[in-house]
N, C-alpha and C positions, 0 to 999 in steps of 0.2 A: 527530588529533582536531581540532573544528571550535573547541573550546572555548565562550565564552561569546556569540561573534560574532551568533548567534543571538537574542540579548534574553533567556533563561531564567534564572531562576537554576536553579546546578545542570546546566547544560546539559553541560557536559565529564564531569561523568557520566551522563546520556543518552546520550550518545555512546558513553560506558564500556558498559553495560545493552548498547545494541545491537552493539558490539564481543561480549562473552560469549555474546550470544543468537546472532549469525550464526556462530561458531565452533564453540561447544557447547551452543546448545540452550539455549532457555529457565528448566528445571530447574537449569541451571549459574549462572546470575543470582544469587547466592547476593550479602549485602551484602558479606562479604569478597572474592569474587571479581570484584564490579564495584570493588572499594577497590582492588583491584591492578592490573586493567587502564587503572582512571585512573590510577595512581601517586602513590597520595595515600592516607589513614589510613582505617581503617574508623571513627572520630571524624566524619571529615569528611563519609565519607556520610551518617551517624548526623544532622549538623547536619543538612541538607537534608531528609531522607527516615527518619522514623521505625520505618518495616519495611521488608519484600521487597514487598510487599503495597504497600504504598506507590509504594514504588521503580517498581516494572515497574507501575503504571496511569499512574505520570507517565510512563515511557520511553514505553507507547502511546502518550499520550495527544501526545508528542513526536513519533513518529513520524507521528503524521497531521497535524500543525501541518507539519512537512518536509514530505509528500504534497503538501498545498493550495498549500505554497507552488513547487513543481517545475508544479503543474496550472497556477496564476497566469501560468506561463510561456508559455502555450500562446497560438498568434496563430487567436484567434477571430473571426479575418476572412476568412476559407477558407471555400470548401465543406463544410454540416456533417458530412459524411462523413471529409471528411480531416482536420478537426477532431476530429471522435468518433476516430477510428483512431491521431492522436498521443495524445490523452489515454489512450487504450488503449496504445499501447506503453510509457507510462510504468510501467505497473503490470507489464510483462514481464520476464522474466529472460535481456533480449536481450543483455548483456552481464556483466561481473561485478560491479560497482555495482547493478546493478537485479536480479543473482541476489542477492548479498546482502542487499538492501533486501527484497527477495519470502523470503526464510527468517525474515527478522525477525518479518517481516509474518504469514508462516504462522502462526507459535512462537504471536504474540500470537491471531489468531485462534483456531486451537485452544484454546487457555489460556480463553479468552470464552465457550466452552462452561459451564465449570463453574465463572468468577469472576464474581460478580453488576456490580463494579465494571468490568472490561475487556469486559464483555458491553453495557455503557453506552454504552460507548467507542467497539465495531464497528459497535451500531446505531444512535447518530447517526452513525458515518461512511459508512456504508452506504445510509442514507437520503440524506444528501449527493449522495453519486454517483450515485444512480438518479434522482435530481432534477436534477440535471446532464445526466446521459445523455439524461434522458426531453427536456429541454428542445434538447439536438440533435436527437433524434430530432425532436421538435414543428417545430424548422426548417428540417430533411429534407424533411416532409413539405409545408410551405408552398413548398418549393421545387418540389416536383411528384417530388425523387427517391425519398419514400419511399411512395408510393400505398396499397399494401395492410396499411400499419399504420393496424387502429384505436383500439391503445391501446397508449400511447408508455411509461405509464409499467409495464405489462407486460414490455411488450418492453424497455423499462429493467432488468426485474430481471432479465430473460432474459441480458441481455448481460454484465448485472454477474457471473451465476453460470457461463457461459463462458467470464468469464477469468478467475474463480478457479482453473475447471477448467484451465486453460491455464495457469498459472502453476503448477499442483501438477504436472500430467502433464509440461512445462519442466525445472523442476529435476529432475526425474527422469532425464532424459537425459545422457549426457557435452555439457561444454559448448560443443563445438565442433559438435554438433548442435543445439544451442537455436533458435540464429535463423532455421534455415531452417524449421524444423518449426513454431514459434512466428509466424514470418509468413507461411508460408504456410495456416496453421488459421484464422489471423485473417482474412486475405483470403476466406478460402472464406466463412466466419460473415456478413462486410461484404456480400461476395459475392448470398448467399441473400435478406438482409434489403434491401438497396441493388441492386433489379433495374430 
């Protein structure tokens, strides 16, 4: 666990939350079963986090605080194509860190369907990224690679819901088939849009 390194309070159980969710499923997030994967009292959760309800909109709302800050990482001095495509393999389940991080990921999305509070949560993040995306895309096209888009932030959401697809159809696979399958879909997608 990363513990508090993070700035959160509470953060070594975020960690906990996404520990139970990548194992067993969001439904298992239970306050007792995140009290045991920290190794710590279910008191202790109690101080921090009042319900389950509670508990898993901070864990999201943690887990895309980590997102922005993996995306931060990204050298946005490249062509925006190879720019757009790193920021896209981050969200992939190209290895077992980023499978895990994409089940978390899922658990909480699904869950956003029918929690008013975590449905908050996916669609400021979701706007984020189509605002991101769309803003490579807009400097694609200044660059003359992206000619036949004329609306970026279309094709913003277009891309965003391609790699959700990518990321579900991914974990589906054994994971010693992920990356090829997973970059090579990518490429084709970059491929069609980046002619």
């Amino acid at each position: 666990m990363t513990g508090e390194h993070h700035g959160r309070r509470g953060a070594h159980i975020l960690e906990a939350v996404q520990d139970v969710i990548a194992e067993r499923g969001l439904e298992a997030a239970t306050m007792r079963t995140v009290a045991a994967a920290a190794n710590i009292s279910l008191a202790q959760v109690q101080y921090y986090f009042r319900s389950k309800d509670e508990l898993v909109a901070a864990a999201f709302q943690y887990v895309t605080e980590r997102f922005d800050e993996k995306l931060a990482t990204i050298d946005l001095a490249g062509p925006p194509r190879k720019v757009l495509r790193s920021a896209l393999e981050l969200w992939l389940p190209l290895d077992e860190d980023r499978a895990r991080d994409a089940r978390v990921w899922l658990a909480f999305s699904a869950a956003a369907a029918t929690s008013p509070a975590l449905q908050q949560i996916a669609a400021a993040t979701d706007a984020e990224l189509r605002i991101a995306f769309a803003r490579l895309l807009d400097a694609a096209v200044a660059d003359g690679d992206l000619a036949e888009v004329d609306d970026t932030e279309t094709e913003a959401a277009v891309l965003l819901a391609v790699l959700d697809g990518l990321v579900i159809q991914g974990l589906t696979l054994p994971g010693a088939e992920r990356p090829a399958f997973l970059t090579r879909s990518l490429d084709a997608h970059l491929g069609r849009l980046f002619r």
